[in-house]
N, C-alpha and C positions, 0 to 999 in steps of 0.2 A: 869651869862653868860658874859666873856669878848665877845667885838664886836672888831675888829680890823678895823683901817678905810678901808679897802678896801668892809667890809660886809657890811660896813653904805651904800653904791652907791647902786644905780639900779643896775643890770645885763643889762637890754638890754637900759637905756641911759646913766649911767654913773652919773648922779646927785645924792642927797639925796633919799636913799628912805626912810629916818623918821621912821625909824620901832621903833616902841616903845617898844616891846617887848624883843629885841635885847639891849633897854638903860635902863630896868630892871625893867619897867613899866609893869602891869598886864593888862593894855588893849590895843589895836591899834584900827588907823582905822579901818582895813581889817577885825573885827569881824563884825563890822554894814554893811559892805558893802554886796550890794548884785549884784554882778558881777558874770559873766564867761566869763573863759578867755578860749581862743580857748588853746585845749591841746599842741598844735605843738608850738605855745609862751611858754607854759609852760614848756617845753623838754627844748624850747632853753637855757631859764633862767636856769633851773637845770644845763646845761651843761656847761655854762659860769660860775656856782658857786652855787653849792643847797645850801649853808647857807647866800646867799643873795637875800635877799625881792624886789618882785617887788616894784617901787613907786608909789606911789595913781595916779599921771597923767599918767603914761602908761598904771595901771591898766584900769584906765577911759578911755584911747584913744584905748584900743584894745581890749574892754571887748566886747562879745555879751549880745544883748539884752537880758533879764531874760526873760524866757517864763511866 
């Protein structure tokens, strides 16, 4: 899978989002993680670019607590 720099950024801050799996790596963070993320962040991001990853720190600043 090529990553193009614009897929490497967040969608909703613009930073890295480090996806590893995007730089050909068989694991990421995001598998251990155990987050949810309000669906309505998750539309927005699809709709700024569904082939770009959230990054670990916004996943972590706007995830709801795990029940």
């Amino acid at each position: 899978m090529t990553t193009t720099a614009k897929q490497s950024l967040c969608p909703l801050c613009a930073d890295a989002n480090h996806c590893a799996q995007a730089q050909g790596q068989s694991h990421c963070w995001c598998m251990d993680a155990e987050l949810q993320l309000p669906p309505a962040l998750l539309e927005l991001a699809r709709e700024v670019d569904p082939r770009r990853c959230i990054c670990e720190s916004c996943a972590r600043r706007y995830a709801n607590p795990a029940p």
